[in-house]
HTML snippet that shows the backbone in 3Dmol.js (N, CA, C, O; Angstrom):
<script src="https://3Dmol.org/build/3Dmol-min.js"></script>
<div id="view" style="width:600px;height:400px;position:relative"></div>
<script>
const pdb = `
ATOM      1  N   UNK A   1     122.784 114.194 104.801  1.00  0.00           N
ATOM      2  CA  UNK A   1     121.524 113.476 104.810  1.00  0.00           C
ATOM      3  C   UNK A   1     121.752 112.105 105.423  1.00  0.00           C
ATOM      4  O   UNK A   1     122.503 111.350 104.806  1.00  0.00           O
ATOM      5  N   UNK A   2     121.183 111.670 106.597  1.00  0.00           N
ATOM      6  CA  UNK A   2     121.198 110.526 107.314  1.00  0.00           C
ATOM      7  C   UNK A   2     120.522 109.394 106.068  1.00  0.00           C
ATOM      8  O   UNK A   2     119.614 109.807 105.346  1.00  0.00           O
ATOM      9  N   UNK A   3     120.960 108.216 105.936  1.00  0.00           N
ATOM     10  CA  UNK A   3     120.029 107.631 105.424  1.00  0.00           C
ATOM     11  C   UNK A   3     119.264 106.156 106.394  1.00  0.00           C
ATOM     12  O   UNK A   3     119.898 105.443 107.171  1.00  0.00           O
ATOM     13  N   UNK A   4     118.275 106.063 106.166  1.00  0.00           N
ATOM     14  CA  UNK A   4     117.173 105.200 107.126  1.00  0.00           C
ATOM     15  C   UNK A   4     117.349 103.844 106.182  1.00  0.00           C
ATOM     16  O   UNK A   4     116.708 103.806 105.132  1.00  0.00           O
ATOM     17  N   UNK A   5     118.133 102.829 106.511  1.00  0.00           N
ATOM     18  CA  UNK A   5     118.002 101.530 105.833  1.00  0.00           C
ATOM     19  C   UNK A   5     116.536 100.733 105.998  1.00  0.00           C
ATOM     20  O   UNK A   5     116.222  99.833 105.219  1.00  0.00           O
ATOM     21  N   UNK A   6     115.859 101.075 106.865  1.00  0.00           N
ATOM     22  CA  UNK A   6     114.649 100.493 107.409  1.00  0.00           C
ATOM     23  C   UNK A   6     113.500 100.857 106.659  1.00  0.00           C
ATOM     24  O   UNK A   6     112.624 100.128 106.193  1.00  0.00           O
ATOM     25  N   UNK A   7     113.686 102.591 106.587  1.00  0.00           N
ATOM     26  CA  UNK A   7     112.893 103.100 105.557  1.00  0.00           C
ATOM     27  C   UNK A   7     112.663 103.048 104.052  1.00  0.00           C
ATOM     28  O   UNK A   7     111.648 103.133 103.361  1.00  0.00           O
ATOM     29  N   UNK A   8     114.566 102.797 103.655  1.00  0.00           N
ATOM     30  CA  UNK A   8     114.286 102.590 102.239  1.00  0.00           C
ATOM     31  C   UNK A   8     114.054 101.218 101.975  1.00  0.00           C
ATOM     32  O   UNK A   8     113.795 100.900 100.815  1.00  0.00           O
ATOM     33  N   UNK A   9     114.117 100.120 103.097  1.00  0.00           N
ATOM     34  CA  UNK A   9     113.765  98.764 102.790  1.00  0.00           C
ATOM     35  C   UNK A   9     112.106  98.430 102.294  1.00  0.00           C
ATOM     36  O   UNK A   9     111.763  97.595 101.457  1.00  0.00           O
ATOM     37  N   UNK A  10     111.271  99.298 103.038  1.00  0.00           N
ATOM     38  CA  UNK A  10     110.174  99.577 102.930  1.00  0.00           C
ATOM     39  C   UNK A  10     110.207  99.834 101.961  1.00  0.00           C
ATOM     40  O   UNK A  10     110.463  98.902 101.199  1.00  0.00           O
ATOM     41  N   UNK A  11     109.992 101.154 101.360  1.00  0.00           N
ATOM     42  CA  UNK A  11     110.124 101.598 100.204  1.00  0.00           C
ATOM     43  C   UNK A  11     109.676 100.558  99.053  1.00  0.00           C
ATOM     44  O   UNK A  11     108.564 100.327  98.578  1.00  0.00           O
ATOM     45  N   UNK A  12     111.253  99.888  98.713  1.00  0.00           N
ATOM     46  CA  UNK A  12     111.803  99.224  97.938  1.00  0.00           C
ATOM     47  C   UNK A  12     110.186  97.859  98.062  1.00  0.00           C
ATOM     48  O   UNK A  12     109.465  97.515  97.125  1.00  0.00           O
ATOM     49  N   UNK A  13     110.123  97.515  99.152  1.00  0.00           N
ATOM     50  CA  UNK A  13     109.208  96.622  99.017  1.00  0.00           C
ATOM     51  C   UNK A  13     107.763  96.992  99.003  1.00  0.00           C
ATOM     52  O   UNK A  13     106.887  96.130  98.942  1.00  0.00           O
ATOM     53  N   UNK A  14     107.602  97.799  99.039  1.00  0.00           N
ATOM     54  CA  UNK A  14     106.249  98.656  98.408  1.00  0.00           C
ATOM     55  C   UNK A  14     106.016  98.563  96.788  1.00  0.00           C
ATOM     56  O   UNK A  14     105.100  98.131  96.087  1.00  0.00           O
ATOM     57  N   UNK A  15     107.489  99.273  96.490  1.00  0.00           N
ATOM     58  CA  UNK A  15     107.280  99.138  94.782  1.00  0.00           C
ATOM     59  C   UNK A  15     107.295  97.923  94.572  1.00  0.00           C
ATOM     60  O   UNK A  15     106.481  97.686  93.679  1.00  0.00           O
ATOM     61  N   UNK A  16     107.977  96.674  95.050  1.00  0.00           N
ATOM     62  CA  UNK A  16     107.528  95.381  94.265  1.00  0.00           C
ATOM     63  C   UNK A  16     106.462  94.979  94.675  1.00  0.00           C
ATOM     64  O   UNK A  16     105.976  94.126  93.932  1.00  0.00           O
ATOM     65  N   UNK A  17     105.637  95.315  95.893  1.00  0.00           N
ATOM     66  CA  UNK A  17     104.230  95.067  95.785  1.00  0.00           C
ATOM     67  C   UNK A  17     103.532  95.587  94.900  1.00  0.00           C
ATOM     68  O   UNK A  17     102.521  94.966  94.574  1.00  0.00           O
ATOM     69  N   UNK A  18     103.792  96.716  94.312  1.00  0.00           N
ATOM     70  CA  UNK A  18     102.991  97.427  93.808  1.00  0.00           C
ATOM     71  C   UNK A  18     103.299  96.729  92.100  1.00  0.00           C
ATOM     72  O   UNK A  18     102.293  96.471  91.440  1.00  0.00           O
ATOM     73  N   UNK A  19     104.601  96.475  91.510  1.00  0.00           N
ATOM     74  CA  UNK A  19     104.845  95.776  90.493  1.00  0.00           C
ATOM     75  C   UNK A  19     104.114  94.039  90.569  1.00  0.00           C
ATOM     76  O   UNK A  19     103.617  93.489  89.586  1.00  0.00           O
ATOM     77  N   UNK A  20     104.167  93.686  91.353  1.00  0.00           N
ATOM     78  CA  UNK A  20     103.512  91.846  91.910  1.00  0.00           C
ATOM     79  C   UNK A  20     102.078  92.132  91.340  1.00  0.00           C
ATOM     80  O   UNK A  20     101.584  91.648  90.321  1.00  0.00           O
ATOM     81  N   UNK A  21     101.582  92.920  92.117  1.00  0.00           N
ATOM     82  CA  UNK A  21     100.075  93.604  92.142  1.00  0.00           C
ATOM     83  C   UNK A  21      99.441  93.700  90.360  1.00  0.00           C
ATOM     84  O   UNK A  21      98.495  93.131  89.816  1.00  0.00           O
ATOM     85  N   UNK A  22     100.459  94.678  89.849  1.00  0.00           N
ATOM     86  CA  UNK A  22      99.712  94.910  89.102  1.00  0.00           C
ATOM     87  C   UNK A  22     100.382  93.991  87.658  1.00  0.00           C
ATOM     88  O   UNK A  22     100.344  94.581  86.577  1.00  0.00           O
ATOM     89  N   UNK A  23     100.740  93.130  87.689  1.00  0.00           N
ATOM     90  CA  UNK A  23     101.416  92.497  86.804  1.00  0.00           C
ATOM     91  C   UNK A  23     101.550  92.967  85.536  1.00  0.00           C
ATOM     92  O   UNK A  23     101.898  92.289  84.569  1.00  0.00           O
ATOM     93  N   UNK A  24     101.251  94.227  85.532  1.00  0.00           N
ATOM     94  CA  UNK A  24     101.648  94.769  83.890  1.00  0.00           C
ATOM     95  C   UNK A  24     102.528  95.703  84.114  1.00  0.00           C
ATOM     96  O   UNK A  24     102.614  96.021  85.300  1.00  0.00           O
ATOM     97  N   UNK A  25     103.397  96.402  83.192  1.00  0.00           N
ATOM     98  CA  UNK A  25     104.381  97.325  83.026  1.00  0.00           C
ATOM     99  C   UNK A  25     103.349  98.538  83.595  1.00  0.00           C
ATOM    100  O   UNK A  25     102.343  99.051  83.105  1.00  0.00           O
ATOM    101  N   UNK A  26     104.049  98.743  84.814  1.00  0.00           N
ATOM    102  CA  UNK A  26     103.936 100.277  85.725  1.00  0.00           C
ATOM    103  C   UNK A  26     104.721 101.170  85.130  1.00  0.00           C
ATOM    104  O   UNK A  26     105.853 100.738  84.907  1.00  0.00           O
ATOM    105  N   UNK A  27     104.468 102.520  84.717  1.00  0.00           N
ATOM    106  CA  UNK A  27     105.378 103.518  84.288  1.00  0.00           C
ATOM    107  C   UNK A  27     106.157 104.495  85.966  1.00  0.00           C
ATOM    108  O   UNK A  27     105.805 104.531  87.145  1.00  0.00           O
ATOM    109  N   UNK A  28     107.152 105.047  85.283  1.00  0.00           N
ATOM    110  CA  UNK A  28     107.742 105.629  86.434  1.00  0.00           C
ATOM    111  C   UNK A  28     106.728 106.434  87.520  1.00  0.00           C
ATOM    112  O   UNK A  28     106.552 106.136  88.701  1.00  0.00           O
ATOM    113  N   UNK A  29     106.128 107.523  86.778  1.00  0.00           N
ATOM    114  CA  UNK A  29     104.900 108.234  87.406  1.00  0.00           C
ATOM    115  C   UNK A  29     104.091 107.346  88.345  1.00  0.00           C
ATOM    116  O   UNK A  29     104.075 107.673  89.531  1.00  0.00           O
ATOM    117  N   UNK A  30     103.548 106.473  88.034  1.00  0.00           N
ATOM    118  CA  UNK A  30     102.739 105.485  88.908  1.00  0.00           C
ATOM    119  C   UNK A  30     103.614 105.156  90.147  1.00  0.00           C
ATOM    120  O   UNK A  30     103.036 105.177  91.234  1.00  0.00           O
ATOM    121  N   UNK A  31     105.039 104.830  90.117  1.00  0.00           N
ATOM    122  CA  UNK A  31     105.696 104.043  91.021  1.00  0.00           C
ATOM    123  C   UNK A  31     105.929 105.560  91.847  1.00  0.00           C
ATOM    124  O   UNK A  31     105.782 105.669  93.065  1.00  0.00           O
ATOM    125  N   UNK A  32     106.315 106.682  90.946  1.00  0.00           N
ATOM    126  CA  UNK A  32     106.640 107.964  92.119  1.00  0.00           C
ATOM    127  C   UNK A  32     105.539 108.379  92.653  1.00  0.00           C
ATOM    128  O   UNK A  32     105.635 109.161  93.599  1.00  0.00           O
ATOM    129  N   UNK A  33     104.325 107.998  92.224  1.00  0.00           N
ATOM    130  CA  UNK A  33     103.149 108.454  92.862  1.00  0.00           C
ATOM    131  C   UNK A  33     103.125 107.389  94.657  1.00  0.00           C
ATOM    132  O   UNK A  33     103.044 107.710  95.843  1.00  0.00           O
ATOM    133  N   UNK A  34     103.209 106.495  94.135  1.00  0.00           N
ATOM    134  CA  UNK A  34     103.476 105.555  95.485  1.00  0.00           C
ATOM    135  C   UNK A  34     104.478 105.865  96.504  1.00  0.00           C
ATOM    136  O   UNK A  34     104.205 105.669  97.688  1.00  0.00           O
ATOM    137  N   UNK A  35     105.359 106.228  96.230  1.00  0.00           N
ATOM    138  CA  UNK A  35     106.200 106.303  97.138  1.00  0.00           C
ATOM    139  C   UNK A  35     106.698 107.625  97.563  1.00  0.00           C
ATOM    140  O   UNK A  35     107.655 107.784  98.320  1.00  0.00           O
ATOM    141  N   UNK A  36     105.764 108.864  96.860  1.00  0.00           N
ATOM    142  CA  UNK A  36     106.109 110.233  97.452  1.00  0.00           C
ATOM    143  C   UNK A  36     106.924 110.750  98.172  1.00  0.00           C
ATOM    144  O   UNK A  36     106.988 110.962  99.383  1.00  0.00           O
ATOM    145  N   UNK A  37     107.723 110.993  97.101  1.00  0.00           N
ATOM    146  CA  UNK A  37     109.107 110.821  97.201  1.00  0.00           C
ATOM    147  C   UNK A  37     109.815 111.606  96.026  1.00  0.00           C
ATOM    148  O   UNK A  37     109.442 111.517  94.856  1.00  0.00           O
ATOM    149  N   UNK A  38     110.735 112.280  96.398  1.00  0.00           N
ATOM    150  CA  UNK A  38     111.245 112.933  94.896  1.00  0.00           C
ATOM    151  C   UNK A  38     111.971 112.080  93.983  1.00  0.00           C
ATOM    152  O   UNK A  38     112.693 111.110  94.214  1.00  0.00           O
ATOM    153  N   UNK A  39     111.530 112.811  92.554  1.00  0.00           N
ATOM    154  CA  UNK A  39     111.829 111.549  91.672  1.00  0.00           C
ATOM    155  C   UNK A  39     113.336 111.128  91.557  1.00  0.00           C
ATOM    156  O   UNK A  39     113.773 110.283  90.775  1.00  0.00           O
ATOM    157  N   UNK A  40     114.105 111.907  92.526  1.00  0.00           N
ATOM    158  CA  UNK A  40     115.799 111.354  92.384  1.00  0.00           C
ATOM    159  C   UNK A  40     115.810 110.337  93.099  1.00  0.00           C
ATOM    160  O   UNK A  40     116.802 109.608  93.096  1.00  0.00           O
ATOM    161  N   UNK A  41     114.666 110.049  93.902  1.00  0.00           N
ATOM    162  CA  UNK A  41     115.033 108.942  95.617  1.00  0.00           C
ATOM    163  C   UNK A  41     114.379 108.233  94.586  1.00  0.00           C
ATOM    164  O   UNK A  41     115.241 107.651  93.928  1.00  0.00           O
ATOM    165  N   UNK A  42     112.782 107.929  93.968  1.00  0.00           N
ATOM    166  CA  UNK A  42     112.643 107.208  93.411  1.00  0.00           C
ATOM    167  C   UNK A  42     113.424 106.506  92.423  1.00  0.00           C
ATOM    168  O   UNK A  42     113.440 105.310  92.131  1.00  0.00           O
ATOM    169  N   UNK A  43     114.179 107.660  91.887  1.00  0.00           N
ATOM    170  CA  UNK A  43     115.122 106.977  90.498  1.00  0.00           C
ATOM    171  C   UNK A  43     115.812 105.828  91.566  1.00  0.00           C
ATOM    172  O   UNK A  43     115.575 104.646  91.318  1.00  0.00           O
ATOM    173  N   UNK A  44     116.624 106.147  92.696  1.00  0.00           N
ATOM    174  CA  UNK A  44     117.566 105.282  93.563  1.00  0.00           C
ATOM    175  C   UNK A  44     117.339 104.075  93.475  1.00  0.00           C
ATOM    176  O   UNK A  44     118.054 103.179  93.025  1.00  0.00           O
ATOM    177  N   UNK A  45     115.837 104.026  94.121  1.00  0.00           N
ATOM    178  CA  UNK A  45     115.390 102.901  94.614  1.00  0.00           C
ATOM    179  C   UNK A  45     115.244 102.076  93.324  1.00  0.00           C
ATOM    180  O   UNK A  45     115.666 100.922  93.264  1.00  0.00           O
ATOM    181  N   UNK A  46     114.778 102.550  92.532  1.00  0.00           N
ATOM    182  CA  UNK A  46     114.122 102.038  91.168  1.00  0.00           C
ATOM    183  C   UNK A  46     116.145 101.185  90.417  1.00  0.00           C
ATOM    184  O   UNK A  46     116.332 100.127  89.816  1.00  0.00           O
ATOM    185  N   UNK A  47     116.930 102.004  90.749  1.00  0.00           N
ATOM    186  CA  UNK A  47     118.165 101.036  90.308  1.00  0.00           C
ATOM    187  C   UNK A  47     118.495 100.604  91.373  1.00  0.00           C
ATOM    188  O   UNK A  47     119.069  99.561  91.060  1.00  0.00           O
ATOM    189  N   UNK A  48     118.531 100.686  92.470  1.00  0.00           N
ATOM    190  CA  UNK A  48     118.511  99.462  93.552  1.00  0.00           C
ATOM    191  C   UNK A  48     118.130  98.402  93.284  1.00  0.00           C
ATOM    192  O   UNK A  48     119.059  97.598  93.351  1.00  0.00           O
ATOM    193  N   UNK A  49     116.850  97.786  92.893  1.00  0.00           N
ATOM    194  CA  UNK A  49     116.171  97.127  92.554  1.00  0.00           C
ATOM    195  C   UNK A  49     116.437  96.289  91.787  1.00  0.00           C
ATOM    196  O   UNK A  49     116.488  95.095  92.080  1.00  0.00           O
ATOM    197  N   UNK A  50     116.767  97.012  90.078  1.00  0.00           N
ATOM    198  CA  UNK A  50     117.428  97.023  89.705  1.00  0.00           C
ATOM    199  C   UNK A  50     118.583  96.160  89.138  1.00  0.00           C
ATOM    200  O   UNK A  50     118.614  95.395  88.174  1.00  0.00           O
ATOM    201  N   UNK A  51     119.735  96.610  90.245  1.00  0.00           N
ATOM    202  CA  UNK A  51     120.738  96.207  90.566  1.00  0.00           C
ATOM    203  C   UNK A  51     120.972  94.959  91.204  1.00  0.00           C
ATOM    204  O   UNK A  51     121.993  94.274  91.268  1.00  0.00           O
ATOM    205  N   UNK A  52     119.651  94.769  91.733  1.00  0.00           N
ATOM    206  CA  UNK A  52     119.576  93.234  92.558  1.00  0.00           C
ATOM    207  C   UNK A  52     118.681  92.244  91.729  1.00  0.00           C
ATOM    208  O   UNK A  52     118.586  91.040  91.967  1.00  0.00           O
ATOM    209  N   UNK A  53     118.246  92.705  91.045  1.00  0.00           N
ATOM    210  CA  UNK A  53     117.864  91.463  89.511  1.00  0.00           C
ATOM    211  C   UNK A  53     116.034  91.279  89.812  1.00  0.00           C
ATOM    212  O   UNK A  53     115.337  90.389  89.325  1.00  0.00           O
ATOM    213  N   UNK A  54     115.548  92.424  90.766  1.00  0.00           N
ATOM    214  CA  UNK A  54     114.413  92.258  91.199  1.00  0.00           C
ATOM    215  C   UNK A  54     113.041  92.551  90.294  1.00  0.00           C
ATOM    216  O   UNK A  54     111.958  91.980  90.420  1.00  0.00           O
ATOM    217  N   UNK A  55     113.428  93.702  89.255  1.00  0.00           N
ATOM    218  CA  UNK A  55     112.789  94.433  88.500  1.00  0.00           C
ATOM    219  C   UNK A  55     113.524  94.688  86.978  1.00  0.00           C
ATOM    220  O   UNK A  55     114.743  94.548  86.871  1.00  0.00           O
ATOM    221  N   UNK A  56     112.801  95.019  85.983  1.00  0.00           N
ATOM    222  CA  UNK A  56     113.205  95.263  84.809  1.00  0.00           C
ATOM    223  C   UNK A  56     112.505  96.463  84.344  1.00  0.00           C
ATOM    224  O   UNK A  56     111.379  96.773  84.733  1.00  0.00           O
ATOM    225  N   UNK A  57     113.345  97.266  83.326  1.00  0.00           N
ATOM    226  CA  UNK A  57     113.103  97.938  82.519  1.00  0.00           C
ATOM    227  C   UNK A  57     111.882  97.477  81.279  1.00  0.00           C
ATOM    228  O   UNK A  57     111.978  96.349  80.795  1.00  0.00           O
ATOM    229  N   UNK A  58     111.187  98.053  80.991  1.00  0.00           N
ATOM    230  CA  UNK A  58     110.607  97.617  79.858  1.00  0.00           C
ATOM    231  C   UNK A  58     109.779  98.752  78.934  1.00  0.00           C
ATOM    232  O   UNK A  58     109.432  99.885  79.270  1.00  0.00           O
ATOM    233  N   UNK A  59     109.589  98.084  77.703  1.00  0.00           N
ATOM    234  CA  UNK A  59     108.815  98.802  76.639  1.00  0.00           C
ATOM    235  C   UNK A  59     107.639  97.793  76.238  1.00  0.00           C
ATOM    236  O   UNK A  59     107.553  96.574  76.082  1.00  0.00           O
ATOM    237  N   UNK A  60     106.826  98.821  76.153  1.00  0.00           N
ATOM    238  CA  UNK A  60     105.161  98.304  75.479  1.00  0.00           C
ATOM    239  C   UNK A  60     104.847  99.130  74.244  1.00  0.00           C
ATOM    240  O   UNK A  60     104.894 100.349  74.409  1.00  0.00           O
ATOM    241  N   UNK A  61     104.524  98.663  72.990  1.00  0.00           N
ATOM    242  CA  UNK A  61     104.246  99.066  72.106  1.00  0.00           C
ATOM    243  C   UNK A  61     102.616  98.990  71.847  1.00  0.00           C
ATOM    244  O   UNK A  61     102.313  97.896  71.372  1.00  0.00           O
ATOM    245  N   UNK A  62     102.003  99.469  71.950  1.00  0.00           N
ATOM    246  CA  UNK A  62     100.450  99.386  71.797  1.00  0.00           C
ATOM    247  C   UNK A  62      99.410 100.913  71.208  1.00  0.00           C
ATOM    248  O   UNK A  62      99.241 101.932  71.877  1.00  0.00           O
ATOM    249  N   UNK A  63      98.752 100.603  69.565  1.00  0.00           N
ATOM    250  CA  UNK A  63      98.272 101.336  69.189  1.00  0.00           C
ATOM    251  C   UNK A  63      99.121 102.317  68.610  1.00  0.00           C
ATOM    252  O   UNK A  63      98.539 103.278  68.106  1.00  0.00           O
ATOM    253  N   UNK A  64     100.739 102.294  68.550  1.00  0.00           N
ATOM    254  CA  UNK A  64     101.416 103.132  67.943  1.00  0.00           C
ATOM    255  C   UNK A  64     101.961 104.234  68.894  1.00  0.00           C
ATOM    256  O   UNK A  64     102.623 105.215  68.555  1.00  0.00           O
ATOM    257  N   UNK A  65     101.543 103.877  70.208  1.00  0.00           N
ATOM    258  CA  UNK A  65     101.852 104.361  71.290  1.00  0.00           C
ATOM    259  C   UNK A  65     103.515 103.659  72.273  1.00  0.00           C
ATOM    260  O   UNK A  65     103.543 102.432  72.362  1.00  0.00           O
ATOM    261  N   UNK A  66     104.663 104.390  72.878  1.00  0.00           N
ATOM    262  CA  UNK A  66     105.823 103.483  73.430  1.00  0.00           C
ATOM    263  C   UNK A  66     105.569 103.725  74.667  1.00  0.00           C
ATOM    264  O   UNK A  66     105.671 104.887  75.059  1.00  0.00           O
ATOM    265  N   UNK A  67     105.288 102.979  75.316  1.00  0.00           N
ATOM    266  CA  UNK A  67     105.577 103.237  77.191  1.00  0.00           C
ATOM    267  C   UNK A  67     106.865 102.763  77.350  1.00  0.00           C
ATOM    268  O   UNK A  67     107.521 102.071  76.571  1.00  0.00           O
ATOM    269  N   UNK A  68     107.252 103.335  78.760  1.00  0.00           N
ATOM    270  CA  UNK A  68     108.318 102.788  78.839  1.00  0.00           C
ATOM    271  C   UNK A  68     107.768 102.671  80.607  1.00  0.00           C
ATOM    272  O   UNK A  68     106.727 103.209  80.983  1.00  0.00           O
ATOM    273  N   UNK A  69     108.659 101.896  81.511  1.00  0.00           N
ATOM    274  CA  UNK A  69     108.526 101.274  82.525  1.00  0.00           C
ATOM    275  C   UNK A  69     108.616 100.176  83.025  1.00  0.00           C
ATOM    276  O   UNK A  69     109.324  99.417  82.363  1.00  0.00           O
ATOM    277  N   UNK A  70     108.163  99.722  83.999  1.00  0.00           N
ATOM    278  CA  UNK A  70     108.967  98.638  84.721  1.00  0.00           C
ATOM    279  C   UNK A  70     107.815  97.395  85.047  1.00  0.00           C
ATOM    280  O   UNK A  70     106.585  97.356  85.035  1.00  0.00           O
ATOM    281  N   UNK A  71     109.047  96.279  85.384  1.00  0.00           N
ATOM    282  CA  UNK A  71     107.994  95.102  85.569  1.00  0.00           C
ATOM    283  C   UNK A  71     108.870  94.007  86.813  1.00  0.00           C
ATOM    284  O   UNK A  71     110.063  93.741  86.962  1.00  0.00           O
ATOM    285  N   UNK A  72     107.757  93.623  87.471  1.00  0.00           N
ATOM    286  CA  UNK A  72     108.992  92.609  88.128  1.00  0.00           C
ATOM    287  C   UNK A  72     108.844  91.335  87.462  1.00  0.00           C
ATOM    288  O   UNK A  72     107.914  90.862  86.809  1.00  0.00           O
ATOM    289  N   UNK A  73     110.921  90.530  88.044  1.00  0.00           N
ATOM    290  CA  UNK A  73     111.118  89.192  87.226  1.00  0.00           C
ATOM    291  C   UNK A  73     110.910  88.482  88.031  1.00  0.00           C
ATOM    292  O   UNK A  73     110.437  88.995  89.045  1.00  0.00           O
ATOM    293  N   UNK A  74     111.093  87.205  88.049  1.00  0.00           N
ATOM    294  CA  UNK A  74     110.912  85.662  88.578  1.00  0.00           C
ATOM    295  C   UNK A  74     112.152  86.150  90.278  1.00  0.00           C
ATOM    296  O   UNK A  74     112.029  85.730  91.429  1.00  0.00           O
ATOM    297  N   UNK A  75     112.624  86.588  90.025  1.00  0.00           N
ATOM    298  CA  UNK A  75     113.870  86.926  91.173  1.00  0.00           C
ATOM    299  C   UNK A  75     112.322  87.689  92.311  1.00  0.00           C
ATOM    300  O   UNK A  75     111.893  87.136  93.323  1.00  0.00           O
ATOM    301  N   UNK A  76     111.729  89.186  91.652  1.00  0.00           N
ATOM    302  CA  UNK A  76     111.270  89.991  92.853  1.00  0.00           C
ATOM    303  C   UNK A  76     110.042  89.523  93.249  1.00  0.00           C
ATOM    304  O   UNK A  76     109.438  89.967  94.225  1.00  0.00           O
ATOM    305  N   UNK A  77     109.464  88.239  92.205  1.00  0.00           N
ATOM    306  CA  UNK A  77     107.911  87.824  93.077  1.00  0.00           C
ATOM    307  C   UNK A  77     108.333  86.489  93.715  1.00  0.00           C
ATOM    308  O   UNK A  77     107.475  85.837  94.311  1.00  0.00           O
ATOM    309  N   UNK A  78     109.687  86.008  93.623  1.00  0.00           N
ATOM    310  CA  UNK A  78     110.214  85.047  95.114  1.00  0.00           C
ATOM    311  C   UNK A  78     110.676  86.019  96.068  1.00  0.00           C
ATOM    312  O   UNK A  78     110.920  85.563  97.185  1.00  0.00           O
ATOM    313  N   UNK A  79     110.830  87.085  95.915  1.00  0.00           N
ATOM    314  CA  UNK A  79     111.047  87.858  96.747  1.00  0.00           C
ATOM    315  C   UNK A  79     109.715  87.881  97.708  1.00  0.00           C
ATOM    316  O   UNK A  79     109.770  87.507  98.879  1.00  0.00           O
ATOM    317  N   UNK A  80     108.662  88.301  97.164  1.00  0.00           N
ATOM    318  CA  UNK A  80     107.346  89.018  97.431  1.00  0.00           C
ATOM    319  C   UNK A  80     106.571  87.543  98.200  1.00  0.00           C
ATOM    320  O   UNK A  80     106.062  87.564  99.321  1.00  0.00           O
ATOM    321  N   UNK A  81     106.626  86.548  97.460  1.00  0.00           N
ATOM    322  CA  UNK A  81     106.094  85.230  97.965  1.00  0.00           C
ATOM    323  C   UNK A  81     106.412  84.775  99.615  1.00  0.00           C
ATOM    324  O   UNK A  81     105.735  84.528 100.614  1.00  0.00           O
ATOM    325  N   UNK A  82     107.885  84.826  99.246  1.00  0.00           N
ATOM    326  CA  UNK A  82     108.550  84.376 100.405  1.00  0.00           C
ATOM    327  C   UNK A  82     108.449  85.025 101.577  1.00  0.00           C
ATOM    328  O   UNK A  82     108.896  84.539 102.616  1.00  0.00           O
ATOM    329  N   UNK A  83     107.645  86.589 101.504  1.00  0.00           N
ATOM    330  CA  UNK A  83     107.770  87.068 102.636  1.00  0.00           C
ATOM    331  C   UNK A  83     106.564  86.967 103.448  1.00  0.00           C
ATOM    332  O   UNK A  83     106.555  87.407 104.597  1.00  0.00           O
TER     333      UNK A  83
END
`;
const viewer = $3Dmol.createViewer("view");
viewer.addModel(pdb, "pdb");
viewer.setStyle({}, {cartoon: {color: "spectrum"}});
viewer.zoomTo();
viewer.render();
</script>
């Protein structure tokens, strides 16, 4: 499998638009819906991310209900600003 650095750069900056955007905890489903994409490439990108201090893991407790999913930090909306 060739991989496209150009493509997954995209990618990657899609989901933090899409995390910037919606400033609340996005669940995984939402972010694989965006980037149609199988959920192993999504998982990638999603610890790419990650890995570069851009995004976080998170939990929401509401109504007795646990989400789990992601949010971006102070690192991925200077990311998002700056560009």
């Amino acid at each position: 499998m060739s991989v496209n650095i150009e493509e997954y750069k995209k990618i990657q900056g899609e989901i933090l638009k899409l995390l910037f955007d919606n400033a609340k905890l996005t669940t995984f489903n939402e972010i694989s819906a965006l980037t149609k994409k199988p959920k192993s490439e999504t998982e990638y990108h999603l610890d790419v991310l990650k890995g570069q201090g851009l995004i976080q893991n998170k939990l929401s407790v509401g109504g007795g209900v646990v989400t789990r999913g992601f949010e971006i930090t102070a690192g991925g909306r200077k990311t998002i600003m700056e560009k």
